[in-house]
C-alpha positions in Angstrom: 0.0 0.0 0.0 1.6 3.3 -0.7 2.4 5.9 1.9 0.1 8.6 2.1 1.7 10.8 5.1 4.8 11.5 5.0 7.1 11.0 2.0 9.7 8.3 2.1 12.5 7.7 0.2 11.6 4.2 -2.1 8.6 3.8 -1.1 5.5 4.2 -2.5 3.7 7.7 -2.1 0.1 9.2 -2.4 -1.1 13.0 -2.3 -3.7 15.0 -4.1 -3.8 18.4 -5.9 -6.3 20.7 -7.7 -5.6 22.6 -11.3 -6.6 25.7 -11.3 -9.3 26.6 -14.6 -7.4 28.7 -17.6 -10.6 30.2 -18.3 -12.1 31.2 -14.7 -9.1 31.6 -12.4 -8.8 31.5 -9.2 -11.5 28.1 -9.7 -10.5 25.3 -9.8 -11.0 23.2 -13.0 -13.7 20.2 -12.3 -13.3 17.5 -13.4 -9.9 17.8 -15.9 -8.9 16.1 -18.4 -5.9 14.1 -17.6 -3.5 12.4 -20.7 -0.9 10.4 -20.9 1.9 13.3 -21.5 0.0 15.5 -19.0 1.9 14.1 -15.9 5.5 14.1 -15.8 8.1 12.9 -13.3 11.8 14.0 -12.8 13.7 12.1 -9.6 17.4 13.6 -8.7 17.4 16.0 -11.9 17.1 12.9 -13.6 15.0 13.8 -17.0 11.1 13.8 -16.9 9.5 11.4 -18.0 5.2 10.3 -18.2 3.8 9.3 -14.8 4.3 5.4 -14.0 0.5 5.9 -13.1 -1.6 8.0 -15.1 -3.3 10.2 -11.6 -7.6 10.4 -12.2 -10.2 12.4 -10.8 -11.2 11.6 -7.3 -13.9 11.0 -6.2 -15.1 11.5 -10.0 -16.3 14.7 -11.7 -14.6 16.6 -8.7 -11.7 19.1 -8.5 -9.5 16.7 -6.4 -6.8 14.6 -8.5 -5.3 11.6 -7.0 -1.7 11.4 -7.5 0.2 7.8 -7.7 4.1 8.3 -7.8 5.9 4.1 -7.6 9.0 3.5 -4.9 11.3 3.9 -7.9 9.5 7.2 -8.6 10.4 7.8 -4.9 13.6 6.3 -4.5 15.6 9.9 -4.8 16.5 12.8 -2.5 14.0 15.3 -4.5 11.0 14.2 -6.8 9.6 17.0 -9.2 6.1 16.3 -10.4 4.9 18.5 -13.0 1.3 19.1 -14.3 0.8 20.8 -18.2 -2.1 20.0 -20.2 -0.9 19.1 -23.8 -4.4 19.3 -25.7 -4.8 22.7 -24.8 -5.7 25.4 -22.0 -7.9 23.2 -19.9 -6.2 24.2 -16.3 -2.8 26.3 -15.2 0.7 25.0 -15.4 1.9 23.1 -11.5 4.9 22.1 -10.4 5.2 19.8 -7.3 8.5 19.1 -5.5 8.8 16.5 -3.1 11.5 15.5 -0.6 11.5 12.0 0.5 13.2 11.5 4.0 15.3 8.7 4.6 13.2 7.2 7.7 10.1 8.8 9.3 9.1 8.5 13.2 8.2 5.2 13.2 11.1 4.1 11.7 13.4 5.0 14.8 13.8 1.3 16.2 15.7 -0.5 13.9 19.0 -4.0 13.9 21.7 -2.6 15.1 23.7 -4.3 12.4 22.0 -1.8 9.9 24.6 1.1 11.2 22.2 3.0 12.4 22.3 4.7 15.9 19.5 3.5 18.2 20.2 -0.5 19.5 17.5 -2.2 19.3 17.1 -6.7 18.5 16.8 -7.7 15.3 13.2 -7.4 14.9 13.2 -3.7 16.1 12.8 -4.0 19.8 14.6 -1.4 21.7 16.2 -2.6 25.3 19.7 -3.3 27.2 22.1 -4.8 25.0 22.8 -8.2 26.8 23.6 -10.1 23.6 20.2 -8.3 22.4 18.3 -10.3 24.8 14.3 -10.9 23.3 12.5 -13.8 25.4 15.7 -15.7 25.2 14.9 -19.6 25.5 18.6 -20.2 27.3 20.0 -18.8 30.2 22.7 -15.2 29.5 25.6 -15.4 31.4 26.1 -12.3 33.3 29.3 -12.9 35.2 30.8 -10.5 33.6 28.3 -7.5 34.5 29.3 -5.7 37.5 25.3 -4.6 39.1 25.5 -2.5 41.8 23.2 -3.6 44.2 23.6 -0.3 46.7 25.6 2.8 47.5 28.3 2.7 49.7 27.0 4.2 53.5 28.9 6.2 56.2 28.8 5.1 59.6 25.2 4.3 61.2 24.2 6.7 63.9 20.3 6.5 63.7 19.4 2.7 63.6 19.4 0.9 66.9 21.0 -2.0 67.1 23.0 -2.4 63.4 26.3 -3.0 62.8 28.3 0.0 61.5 31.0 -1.2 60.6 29.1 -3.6 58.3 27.1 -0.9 56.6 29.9 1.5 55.8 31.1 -1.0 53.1 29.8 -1.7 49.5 26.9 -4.1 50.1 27.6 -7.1 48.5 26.1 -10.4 48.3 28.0 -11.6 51.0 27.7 -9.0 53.1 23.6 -9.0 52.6 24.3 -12.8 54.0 26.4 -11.2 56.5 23.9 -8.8 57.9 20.8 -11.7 57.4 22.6 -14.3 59.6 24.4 -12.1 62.2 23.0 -8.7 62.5 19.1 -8.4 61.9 18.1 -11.0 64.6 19.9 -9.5 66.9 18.4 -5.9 65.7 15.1 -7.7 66.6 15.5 -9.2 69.6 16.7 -5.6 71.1 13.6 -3.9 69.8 11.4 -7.0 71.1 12.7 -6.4 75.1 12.5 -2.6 74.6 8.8 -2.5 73.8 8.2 -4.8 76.7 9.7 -2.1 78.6 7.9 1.0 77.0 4.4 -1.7 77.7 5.2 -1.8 81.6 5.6 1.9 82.0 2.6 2.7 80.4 0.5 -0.3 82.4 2.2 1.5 85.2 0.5 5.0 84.3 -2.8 3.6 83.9 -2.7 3.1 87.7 -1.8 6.4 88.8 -4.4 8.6 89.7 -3.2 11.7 87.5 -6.3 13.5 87.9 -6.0 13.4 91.6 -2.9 15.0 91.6 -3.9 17.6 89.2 -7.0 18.0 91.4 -4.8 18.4 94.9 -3.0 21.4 92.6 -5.8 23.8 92.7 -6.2 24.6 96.6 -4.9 28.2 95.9 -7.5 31.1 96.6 -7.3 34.6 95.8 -6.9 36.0 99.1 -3.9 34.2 99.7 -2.5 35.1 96.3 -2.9 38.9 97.6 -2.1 38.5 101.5 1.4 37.2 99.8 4.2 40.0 100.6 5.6 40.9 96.7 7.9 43.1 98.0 9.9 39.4 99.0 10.4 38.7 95.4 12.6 41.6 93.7 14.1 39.4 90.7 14.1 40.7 87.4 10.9 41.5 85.8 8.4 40.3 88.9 5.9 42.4 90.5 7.4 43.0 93.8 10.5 44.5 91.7 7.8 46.9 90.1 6.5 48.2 93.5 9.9 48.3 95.5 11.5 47.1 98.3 10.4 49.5 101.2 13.7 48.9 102.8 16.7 49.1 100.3 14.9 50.8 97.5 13.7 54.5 97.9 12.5 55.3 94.5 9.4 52.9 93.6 6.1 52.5 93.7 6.3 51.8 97.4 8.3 54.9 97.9 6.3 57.1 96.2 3.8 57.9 98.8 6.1 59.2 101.1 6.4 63.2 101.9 9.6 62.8 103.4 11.7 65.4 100.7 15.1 63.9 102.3 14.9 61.4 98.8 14.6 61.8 95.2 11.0 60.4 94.9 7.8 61.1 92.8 6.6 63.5 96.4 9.7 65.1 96.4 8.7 65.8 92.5 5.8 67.1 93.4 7.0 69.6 96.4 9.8 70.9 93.7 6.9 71.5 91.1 4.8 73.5 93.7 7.8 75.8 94.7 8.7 76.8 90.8 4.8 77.1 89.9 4.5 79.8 93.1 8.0 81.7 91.0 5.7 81.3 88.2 2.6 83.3 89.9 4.9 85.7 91.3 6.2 86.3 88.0 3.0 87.0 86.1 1.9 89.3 88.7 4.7 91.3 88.0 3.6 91.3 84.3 0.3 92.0 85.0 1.3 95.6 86.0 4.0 96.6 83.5 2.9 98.8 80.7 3.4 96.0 77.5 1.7 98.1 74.9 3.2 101.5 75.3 7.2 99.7 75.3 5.7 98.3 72.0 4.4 101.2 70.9 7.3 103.1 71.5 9.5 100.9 69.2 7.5 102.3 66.2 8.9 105.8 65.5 10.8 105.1 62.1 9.6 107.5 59.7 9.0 106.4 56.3 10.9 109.3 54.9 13.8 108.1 57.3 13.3 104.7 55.1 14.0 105.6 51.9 16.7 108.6 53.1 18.7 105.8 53.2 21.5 104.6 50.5 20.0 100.8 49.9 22.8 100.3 47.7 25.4 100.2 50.5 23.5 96.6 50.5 24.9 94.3 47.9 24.4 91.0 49.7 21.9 89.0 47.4 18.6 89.3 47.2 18.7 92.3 48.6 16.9 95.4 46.9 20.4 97.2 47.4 21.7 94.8 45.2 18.7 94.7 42.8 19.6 98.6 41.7 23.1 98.2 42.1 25.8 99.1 42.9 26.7 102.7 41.1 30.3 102.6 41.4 31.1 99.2 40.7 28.6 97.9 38.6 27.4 100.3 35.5 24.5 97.7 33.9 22.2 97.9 36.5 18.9 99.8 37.3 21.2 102.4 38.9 23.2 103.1 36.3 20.6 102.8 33.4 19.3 106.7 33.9 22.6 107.7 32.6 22.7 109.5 29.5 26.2 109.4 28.5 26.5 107.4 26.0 30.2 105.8 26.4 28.8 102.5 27.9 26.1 99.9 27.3 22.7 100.6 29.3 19.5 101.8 28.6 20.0 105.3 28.3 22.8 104.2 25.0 20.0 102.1 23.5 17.0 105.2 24.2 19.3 107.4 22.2 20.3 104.2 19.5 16.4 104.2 19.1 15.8 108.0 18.6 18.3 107.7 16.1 16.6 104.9 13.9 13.3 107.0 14.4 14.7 109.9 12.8 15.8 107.6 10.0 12.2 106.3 9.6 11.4 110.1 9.5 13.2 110.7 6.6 11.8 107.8 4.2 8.4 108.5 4.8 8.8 112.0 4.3 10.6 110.9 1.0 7.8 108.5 0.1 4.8 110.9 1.1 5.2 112.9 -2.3 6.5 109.8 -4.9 2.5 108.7 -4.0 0.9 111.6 -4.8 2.7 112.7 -8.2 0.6 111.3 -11.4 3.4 109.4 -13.8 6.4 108.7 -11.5 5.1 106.9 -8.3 2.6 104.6 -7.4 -0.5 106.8 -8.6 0.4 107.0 -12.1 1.1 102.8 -12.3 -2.1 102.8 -10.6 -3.7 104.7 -13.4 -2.3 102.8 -16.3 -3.5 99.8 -14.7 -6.8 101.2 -15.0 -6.6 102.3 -18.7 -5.8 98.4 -19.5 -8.3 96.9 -17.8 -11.0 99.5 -19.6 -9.4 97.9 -23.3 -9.2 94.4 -22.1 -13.5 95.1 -21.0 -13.9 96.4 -24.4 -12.1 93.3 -26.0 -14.2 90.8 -24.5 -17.4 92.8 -23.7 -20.5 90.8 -22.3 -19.6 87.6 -24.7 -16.2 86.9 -24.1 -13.1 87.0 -26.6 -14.8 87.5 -30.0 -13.1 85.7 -32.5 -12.7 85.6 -36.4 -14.1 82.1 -38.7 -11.0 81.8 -40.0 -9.1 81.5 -36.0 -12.0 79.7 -35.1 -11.2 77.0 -38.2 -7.7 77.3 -37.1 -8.0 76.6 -33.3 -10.3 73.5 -34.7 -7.5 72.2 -36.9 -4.8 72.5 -34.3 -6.8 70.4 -32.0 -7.8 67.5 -34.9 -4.8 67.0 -35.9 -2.6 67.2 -32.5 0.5 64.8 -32.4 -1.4 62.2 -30.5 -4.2 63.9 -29.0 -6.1 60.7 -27.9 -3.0 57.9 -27.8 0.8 57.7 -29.4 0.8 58.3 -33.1 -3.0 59.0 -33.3 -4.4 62.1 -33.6 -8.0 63.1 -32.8 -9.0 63.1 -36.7 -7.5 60.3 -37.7 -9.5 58.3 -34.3 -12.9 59.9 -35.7 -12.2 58.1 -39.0 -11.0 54.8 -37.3 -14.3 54.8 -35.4 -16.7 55.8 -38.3 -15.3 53.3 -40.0 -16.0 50.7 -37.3 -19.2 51.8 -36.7 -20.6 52.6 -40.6 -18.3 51.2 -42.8 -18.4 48.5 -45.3 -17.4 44.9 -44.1 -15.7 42.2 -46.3 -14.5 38.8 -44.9 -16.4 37.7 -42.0 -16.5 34.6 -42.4 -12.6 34.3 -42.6 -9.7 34.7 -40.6 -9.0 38.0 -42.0 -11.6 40.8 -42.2 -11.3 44.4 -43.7 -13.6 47.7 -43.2 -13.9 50.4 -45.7 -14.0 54.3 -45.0 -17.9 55.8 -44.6 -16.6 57.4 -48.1 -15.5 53.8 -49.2 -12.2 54.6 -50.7 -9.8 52.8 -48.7 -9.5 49.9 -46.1 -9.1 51.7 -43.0 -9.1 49.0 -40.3 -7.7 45.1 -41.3 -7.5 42.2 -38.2 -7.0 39.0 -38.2 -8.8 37.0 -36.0 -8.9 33.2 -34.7 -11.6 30.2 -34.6 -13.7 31.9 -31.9 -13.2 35.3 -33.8 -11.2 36.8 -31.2 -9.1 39.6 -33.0 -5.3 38.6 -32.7 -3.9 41.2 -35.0 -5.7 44.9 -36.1 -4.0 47.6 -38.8 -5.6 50.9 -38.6 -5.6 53.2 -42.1 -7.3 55.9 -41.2 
C-alpha cells in the first residue's frame, strides 16, 4: 500500500492536488482532463518522464486529483512532479517538488547491524544490550556484568541495634548474608525487650491517679495570692520589683507615697513643682502691671521718609533690593546706572538714544515716500492709473460675450486640436480616431467569415481598419488606415 503521510525515500507515495481553470481563475477546473503526456516525473534531476500511473479524478467529476508516484518514482533525494495540459488550455501550469526522507518517526527502532544509531534486536525491539536479549529460550551469562546492588553508607548513627561497621562497606552479596545471619536478629530481639519495657511503663501510668494529683493542685484562693508579701520577690521583671522594696529601694512605687523630701522620689517631685509654679505666679503678677503696649508702641517711631533717606545700595548682599539697583560705582548695567545718558557705555539710556536715532531715519523715508505717492506718472498713482486704462481695453475686448473671435481663427483653433501629435494615444491624432471609429461603426465589411476581415472608409475609398482574428473570432492582430 503506498504511503500517504509523510514521504519516504523508495517507497511508494500518495497525495492529491487541484488545477486551477485557464478560463475562470482562481476556480478550480472540475473534473480535468488528464493524458498520458500530461503528468511528468523527474527524480534527482534525472530527466522527466510520463507518470508510471496516469493520476484520475477523485472522487469523480470533482476538483481533487489523485496522484500515484511508484518507490522507484520515490527512490531519490528530490521528486519534481509537473502538471501541463498538452491538448490545450484546460487548467494552469503546477509544479510539485517532493523531498523524500530517509526514515520517518516510526522508523526509529531499527537492527543494530543496519549502522544505524538506536540499539534495538533484530526485529526492532529497543532494550539493554545483553547479547540483544528478546525472550531468550537459554539462560545469559552475566558474570561479567558488575550490578551494583547499593551505595556505599557512612557510619550508622540513627538505627538501633545495626552493625556500623558492616554498613559502611559496599553491600555485597556476601555482606547481605552477613547482615541476614548475624545482625538483623539481633536488631530484633533488642527492639522486642525494649517494647516490653515501654508496655510496663505505660501499664504503670494507667494506675496512677493523675487526675488526683492535678485535682490536689488547685487549693490556691485569691486571698492568699494577695495576702502574699511581693515586695519578698525583687528578681528581674516580677511584681514586687515593680512596686519596690520598702527597705533598700527609695525610689518605687512603694516609695512614692512618702512626703519625706530627704529622697529623690515622685513626692519630692511634686513639692519641687509646687515651689517653681508659686515663682511662676509671682512672676506674672509682675507682668500684670508693667505697661506691654506702650514699650511696644514706642519701638515704632521710624519714619517712612527716614526709610527711603537711606543709601539701599550700600547693601549688595543678594537678594537684597540694594543689590537689585546696584551698585553705582562698581557695577554700571544695573537699574542704577541705566538713567545715565552718556553714551560711552552699554545701558538703557545708550540704547534710548540708539532708538531716537533709527526714528529719525524712519522720519526721513516717509517724508521721501509721502510725495513719490501723490505725483501722477512717477510713483505709485500713475502705475495705478495705467493699470486702470488696460483693464478698460481688455473690458472692451471681451465685452458681455467673451473673446470674439474671427471664422477663420475659429477653423484654425479647430484644426490644431484634430490634428494634435497624439491627442487621444501615441501616433493618433483626434482626426484620424474619428475616422478609425466611423469606420467601425458605418463602414463596409468584407470577410467575416474568414480569418482575415477588412472595413472600408464611410466614403468607401480605402480599407481603413484590417484584423485578423482566430476560430472563436477573437481579433489577434488589427491595422488601422485611417
Amino acid at each position: 500500500m503506498a504511503e500517504n503521510t509523510l514521504p519516504k525515500k523508495n517507497t511508494a507515495y500518495t497525495f492529491y492536488v487541484s488545477l486551477v481553470a485557464t478560463g475562470s481563475r482562481p476556480d478550480f477546473q472540475a473534473a480535468p482532463t488528464l493524458a498520458t503526456g500530461d503528468v511528468k516525473v523527474s527524480t534527482d534531476g534525472a530527466a522527466f518522464g510520463n507518470a508510471a500511473t496516469l493520476p484520475v479524478v477523485t472522487p469523480a467529476a470533482g476538483v481533487a486529483v489523485k496522484v500515484d508516484l511508484s518507490a522507484g518514482e520515490m527512490n531519490g533525494d528530490n521528486v519534481t512532479v509537473t502538471f501541463i495540459d498538452a491538448a490545450g488550455a484546460e487548467w494552469d501550469d503546477l509544479m510539485i517538488e517532493i523531498r523524500p526522507a530517509t526514515r520517518k518517526a516510526e522508523d526509529l527502532a531499527f537492527p543494530t547491524t543496519s549502522g544505524r544509531s538506536l540499539d534495538v534486536t533484530a526485529t526492532g525491539a529497543a532494550g539493554i544490550d545483553w547479547g540483544n536479549v528478546e525472550n531468550p529460550t537459554t539462560a545469559v551469562d552475566l558474570s561479567a556484568t558488575d550490578i551494583q546492588l547499593c551505595d556505599t553508607v557512612t557510619t550508622n548513627t540513627d538505627v538501633r541495634g545495626t552493625d556500623s561497621a558492616a554498613l559502611a562497606s559496599v553491600c555485597t552479596e556476601v555482606r547481605l548474608a552477613e547482615l541476614a545471619a548475624g545482625n538483623l536478629p539481633t536488631d530484633v530481639a533488642a527492639i522486642k525487650t525494649e517494647t516490653a519495657l515501654i508496655v510496663a511503663d505505660t501499664n504503670e501510668l494507667q494506675t496512677d491517679d493523675v487526675p488526683g494529683l492535678i485535682a490536689a493542685q488547685n487549693d490556691i484562693t485569691a486571698a492568699a495570692v494577695w495576702a502574699v508579701d511581693a515586695t519578698s520577690q525583687q528578681t528581674q521583671g516580677t511584681f514586687g520589683q515593680a512596686i519596690g522594696d520598702p527597705v533598700a529601694d527609695t525610689t518605687t512605687i512603694y516609695q512614692a507615697v512618702a512626703t519625706d523630701a530627704a529622697g529623690d522620689n515622685v513626692a519630692i517631685d511634686v513639692i519641687a513643682v509646687k515651689a517653681e509654679t508659686a515663682l511662676i505666679v509671682a512672676d506674672t503678677n509682675e507682668l500684670q502691671t508693667d505697661d506691654i503696649p506702650g514699650t511696644i508702641a514706642a519701638l515704632n517711631d521710624i519714619a517712612a521718609a527716614d526709610i527711603w533717606a537711606v543709601d539701599a545700595t550700600s547693601q549688595q548682599t543678594q537678594g537684597t533690593f540694594g543689590q537689585a539697583i546696584g551698585d553705582p560705582v562698581a557695577d554700571t548695567t544695573t537699574i542704577y546706572q541705566a538713567v545715565a545718558t552718556d553714551a560711552a557705555g552699554d545701558n538703557v539710556s545708550i540704547d534710548v538714544i540708539a532708538v531716537k536715532a533709527d526714528t529719525a531715519a524712519v522720519l526721513v523715508d516717509t517724508a521721501d515716500m509721502q510725495p513719490k505717492i501723490g505725483t501722477p506718472a512717477v510713483d505709485v498713482s500713475a502705475d495705478i492709473a495705467a493699470v486702470k486704462v488696460d483693464t478698460a481695453a481688455v473690458l472692451v475686448d471681451t465685452g458681455t460675450a467673451g473673446v470674439v473671435l474671427t471664422s477663420a481663427e475659429r477653423d484654425s483653433i479647430a484644426a490644431a486640436l484634430l490634428d494634435l501629435a497624439a491627442g487621444v494615444e501615441s501616433g493618433k491624432t483626434v482626426r484620424q480616431t474619428f475616422r478609425i471609429i466611423a469606420a467601425a461603426v458605418a463602414g463596409k465589411l468584407s470577410g467575416a467569415a474568414t480569418t482575415t476581415f477588412t472595413i472600408r472608409n464611410m466614403g468607401d475609398t480605402q480599407d481603413t481598419i484590417t484584423a485578423t482574428v482566430d476560430g472563436s473570432g477573437n481579433r489577434d492582430a488589427v491595422t488601422y488606415n485611417p
